[in-house]
FIZAMAR-860171 format. One record per residue (C-alpha): x, y, z; residue number from 1. Coordinates in Angstrom, 2 decimals. Example, Ala and Ser with C-alpha at 12.3 -4.5 7.8 and 13.67 -1.06 7.14 Angstrom:
residues 2
+---------+---------+---------+-----+
|      px |      py |      pz | num |
+---------+---------+---------+-----+
|   12.30 |   -4.50 |    7.80 |   1 |
|   13.67 |   -1.06 |    7.14 |   2 |
+---------+---------+---------+-----+
This chain:
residues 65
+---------+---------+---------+-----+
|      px |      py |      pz | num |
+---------+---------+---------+-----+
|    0.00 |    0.00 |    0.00 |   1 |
|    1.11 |    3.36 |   -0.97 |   2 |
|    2.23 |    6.17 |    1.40 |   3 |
|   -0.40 |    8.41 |    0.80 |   4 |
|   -3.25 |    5.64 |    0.58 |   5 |
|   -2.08 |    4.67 |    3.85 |   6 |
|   -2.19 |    8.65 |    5.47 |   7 |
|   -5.39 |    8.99 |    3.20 |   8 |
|   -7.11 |    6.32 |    5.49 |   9 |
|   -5.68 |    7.48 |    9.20 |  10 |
|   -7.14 |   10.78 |    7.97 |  11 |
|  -10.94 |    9.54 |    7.02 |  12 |
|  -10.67 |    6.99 |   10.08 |  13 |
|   -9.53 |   10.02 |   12.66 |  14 |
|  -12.81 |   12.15 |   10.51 |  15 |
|  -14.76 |    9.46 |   11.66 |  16 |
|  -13.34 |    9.26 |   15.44 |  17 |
|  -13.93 |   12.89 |   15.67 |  18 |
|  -17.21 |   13.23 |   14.45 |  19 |
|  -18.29 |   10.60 |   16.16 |  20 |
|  -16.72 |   11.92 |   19.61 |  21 |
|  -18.26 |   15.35 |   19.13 |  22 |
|  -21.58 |   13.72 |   18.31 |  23 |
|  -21.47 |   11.37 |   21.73 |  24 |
|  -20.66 |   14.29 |   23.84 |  25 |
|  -23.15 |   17.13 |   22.00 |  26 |
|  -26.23 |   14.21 |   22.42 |  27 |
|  -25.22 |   13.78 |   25.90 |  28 |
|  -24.77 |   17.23 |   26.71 |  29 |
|  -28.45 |   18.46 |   24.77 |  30 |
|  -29.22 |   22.23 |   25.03 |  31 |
|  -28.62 |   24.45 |   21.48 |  32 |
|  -25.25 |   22.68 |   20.27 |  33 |
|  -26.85 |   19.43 |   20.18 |  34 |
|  -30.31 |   20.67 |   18.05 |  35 |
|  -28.29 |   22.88 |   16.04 |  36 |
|  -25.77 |   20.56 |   15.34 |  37 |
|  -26.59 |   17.07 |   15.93 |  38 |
|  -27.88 |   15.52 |   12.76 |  39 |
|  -25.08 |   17.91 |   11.06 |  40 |
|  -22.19 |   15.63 |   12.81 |  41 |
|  -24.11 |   12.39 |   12.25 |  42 |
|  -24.04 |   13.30 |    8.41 |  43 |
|  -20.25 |   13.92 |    9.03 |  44 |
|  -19.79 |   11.20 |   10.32 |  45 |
|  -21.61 |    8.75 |    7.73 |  46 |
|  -20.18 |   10.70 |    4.99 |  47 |
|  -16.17 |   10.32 |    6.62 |  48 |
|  -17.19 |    6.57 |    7.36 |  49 |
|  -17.95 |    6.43 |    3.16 |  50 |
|  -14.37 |    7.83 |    2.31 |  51 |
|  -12.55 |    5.10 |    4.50 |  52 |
|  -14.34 |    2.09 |    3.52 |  53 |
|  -13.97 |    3.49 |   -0.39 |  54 |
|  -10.43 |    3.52 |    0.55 |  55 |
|   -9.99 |    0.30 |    1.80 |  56 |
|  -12.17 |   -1.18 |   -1.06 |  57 |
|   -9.31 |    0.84 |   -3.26 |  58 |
|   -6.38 |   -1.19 |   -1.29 |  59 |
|   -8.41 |   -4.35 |   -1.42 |  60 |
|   -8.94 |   -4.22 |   -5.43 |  61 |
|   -5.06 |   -2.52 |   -5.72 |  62 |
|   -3.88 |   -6.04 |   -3.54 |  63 |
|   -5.95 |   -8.75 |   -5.64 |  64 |
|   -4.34 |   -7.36 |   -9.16 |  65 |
+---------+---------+---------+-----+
């Protein structure tokens, strides 16, 4: 796997970490940040969990050629 493939996918994995954390803690929290905000990070959060499995379906099909 290349280099950047490989810092590609720490990025979208940490995107996901993150989003997810600042989900966890605005649900848990409530008041404005979480209904401003809330179905913002969980859209985040699916769309940064997209990237990294599209990336690791890229290494999978770049590995079986």
């Amino acid at each position: 796997m290349s280099g950047v493939l490989f810092v590609l996918i720490v990025l979208a994995l940490g995107a996901v970490l993150l989003a997810l954390f600042i989900g966890i803690v605005g649900f848990a929290a409530g008041g404005p940040f979480n209904a401003r905000h809330g179905n913002t990070m969980m859209r985040l959060r699916v769309a940064a969990q997209a990237v990294a499995v599209a990336l690791l379906g890229l290494v999978v099909l770049m590995g079986s050629g």
